[in-house]
MARBA-3410 file (N, C-alpha, C, O; in Angstrom, 1 decimal):
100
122.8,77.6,100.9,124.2,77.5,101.1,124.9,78.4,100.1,125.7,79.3,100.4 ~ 124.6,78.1,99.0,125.5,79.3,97.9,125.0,80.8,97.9,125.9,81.6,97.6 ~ 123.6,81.4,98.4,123.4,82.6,98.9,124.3,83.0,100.0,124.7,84.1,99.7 ~ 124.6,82.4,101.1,125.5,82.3,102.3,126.9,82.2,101.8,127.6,83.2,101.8 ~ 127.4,81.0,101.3,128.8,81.5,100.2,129.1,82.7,100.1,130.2,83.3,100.4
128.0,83.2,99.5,128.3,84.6,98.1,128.3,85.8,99.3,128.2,87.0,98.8 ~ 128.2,85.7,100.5,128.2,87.2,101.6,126.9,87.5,101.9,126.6,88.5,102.6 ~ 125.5,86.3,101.0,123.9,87.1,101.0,123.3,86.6,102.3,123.4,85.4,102.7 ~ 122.8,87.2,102.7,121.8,86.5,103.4,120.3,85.7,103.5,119.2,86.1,103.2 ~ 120.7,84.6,104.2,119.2,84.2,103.5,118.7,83.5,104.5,119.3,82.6,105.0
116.9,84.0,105.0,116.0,83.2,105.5,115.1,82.5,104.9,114.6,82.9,103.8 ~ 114.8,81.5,105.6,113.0,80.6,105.0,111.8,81.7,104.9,111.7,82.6,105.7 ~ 111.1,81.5,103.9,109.9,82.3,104.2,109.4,82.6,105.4,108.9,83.7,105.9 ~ 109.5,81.3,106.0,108.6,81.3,107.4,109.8,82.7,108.0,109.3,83.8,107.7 ~ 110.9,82.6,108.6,112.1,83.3,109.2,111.5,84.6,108.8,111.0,85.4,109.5
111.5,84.7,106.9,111.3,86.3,106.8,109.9,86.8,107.4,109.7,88.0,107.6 ~ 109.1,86.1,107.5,107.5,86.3,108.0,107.5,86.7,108.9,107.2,87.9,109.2 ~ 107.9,85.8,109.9,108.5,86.6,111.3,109.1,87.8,111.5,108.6,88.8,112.0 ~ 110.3,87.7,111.1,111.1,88.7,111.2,110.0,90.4,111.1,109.6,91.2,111.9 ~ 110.0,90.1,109.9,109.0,91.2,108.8,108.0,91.3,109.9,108.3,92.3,110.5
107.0,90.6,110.6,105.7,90.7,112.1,106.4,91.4,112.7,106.3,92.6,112.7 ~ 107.3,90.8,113.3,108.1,91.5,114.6,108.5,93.3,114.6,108.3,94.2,115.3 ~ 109.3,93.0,113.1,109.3,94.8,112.7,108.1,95.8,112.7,108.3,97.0,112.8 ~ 107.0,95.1,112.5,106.0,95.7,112.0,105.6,96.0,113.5,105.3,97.1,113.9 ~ 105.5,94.9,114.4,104.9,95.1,115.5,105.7,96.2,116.3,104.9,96.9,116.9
106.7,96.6,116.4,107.9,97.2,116.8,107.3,98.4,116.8,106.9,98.9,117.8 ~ 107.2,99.0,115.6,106.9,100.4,114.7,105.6,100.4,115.3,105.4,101.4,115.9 ~ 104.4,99.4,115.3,103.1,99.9,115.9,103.3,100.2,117.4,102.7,101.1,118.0 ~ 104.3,99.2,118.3,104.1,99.8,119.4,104.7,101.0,119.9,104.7,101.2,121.1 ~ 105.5,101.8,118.9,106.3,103.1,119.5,105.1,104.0,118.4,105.3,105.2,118.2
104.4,103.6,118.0,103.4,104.8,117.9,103.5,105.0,116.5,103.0,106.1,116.1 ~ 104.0,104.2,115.5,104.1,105.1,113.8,102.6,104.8,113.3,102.1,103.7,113.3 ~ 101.8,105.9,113.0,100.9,106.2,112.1,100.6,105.5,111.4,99.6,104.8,111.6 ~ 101.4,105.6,110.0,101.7,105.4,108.9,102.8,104.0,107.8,103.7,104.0,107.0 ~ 102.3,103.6,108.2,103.7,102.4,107.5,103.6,102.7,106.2,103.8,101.6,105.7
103.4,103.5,105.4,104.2,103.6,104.2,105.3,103.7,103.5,105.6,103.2,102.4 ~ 106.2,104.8,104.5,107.6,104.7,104.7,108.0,103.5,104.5,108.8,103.4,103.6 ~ 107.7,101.8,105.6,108.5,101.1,105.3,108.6,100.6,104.2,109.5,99.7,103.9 ~ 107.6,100.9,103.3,107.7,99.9,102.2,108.6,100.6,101.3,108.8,101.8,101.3 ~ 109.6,99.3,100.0,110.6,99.9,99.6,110.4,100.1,98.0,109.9,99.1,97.6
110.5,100.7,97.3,110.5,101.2,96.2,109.7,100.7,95.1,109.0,101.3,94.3 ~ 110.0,99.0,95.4,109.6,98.2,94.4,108.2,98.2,94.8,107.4,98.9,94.2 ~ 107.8,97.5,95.8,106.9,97.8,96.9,105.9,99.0,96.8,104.7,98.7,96.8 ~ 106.4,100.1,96.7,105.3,101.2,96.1,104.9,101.2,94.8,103.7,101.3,94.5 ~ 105.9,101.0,94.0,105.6,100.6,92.2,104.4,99.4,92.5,103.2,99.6,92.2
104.9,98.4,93.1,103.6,97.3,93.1,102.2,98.1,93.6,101.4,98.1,92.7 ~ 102.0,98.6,94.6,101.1,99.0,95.4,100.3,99.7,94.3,99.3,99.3,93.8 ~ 101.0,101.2,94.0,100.6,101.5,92.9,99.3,100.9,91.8,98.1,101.2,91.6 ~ 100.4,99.8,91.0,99.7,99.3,90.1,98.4,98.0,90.6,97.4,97.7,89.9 ~ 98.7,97.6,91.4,98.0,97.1,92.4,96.7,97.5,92.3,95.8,97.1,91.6
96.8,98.5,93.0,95.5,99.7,93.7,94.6,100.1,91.8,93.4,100.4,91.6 ~ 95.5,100.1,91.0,94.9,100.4,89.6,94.0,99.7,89.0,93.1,100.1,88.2 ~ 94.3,98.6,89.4,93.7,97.0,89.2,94.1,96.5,88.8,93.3,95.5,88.5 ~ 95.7,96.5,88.1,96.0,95.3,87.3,96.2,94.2,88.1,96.3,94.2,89.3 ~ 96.1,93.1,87.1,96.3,91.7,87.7,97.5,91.3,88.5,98.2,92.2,88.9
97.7,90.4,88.7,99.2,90.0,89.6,100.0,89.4,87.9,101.2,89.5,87.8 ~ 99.4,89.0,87.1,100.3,88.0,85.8,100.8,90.0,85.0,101.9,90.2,84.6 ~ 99.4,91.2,85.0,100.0,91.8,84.5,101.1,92.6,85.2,101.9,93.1,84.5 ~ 101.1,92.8,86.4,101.9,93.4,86.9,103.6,92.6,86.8,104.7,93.2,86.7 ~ 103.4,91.7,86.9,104.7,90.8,86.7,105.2,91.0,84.9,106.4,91.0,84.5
104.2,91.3,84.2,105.0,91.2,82.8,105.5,92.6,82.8,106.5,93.0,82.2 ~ 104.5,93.5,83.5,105.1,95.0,83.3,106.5,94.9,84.1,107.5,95.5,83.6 ~ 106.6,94.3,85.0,107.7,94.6,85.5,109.0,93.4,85.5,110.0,93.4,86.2 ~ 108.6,92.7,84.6,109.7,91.1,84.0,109.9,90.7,85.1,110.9,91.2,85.5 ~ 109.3,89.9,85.9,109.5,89.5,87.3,108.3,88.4,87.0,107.7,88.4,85.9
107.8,87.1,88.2,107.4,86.1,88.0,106.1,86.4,88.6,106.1,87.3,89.5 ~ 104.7,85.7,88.3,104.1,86.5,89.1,103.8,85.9,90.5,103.0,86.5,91.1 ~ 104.7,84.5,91.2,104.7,84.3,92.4,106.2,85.5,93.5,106.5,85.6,94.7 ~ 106.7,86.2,92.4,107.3,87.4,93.1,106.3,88.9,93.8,106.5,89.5,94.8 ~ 105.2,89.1,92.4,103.9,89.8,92.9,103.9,89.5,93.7,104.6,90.0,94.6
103.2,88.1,93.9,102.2,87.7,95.2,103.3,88.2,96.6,103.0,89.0,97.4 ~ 104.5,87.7,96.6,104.9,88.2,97.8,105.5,89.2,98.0,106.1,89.4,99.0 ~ 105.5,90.3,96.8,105.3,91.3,97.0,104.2,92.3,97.2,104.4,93.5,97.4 ~ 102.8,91.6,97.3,101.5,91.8,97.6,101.4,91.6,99.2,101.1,92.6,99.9 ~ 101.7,90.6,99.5,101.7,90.1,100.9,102.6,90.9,102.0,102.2,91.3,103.1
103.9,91.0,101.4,104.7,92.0,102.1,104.1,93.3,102.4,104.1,93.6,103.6 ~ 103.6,94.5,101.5,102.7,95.3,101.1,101.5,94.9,102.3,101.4,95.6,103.3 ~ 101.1,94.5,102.2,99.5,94.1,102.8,99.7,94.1,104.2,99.0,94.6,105.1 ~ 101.2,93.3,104.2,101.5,93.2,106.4,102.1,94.5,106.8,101.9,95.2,107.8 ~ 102.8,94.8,105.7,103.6,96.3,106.2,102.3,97.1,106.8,102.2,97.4,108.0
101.3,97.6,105.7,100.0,98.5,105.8,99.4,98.3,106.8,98.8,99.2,107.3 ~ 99.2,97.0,107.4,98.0,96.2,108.4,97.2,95.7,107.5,96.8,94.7,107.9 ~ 96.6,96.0,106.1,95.9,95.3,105.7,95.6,94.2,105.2,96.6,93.5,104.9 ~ 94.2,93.5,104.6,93.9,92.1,105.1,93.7,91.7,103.5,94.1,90.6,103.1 ~ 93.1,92.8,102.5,92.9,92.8,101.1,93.4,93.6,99.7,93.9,94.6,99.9
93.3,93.2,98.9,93.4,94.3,97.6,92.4,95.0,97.5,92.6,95.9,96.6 ~ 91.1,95.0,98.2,90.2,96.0,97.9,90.4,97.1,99.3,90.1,98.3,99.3 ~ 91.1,96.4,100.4,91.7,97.1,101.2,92.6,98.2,100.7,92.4,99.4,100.9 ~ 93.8,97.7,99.9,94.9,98.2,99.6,94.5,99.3,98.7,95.1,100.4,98.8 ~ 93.4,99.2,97.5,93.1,100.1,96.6,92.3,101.2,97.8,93.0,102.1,97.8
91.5,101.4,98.5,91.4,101.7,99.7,92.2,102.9,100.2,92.0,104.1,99.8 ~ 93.2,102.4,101.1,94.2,103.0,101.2,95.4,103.6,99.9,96.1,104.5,100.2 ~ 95.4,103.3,98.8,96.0,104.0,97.9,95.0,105.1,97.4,95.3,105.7,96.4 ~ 94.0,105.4,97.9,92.8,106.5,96.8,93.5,107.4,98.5,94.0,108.4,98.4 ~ 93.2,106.8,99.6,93.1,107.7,100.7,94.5,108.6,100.9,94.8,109.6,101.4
95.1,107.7,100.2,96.8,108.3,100.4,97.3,109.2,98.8,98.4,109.8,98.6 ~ 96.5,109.0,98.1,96.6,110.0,97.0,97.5,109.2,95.9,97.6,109.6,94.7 ~ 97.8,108.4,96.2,98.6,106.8,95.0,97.7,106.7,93.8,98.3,106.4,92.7 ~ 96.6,106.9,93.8,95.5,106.7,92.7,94.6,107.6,93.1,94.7,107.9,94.3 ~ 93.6,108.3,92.3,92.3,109.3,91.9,91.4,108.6,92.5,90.2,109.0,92.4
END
């Protein structure tokens, strides 16, 4: 209610999960390649450090944030890409040039 108040918007997890599938499904069926583009800034910083191997506790202190914010910033990351793991995601960051 007070997010709503204040002009923000706000869904349930579940709401954003959906939403977030549906977009994703959208973009695969008009043909995008690539979903790296959607992800958003923070999102690449995660990936990044991710793909490096830090932990989810260290990635949260590098970046003062909690580390159940990682996690769904892991997850977000993971559905955007298609993929299912972090050894996935390090994977795809060596293939995309994100890490050596």
């Amino acid at each position: 209610m007070r997010a709503v108040r204040e002009g923000k918007s706000f869904f349930s997890p579940a709401v954003s999960r959906m939403l977030l599938e549906d977009y994703v499904h959208q973009l695969q069926q008009r043909g995008e390649e690539d979903s790296y583009e959607l992800l958003t800034t923070r999102e690449r910083e995660l990936l990044q450090l991710l793909a490096e191997g830090k932990s989810n506790k260290d990635v949260a202190n590098l970046l003062n944030v909690s580390v159940y914010t990682v996690e769904t910033h892991r997850a977000h990351i993971l559905q955007k890409l298609g993929l299912h793991t972090v050894p996935d995601l390090i994977l795809y960051a060596v293939r995309k040039g994100i890490i050596g």
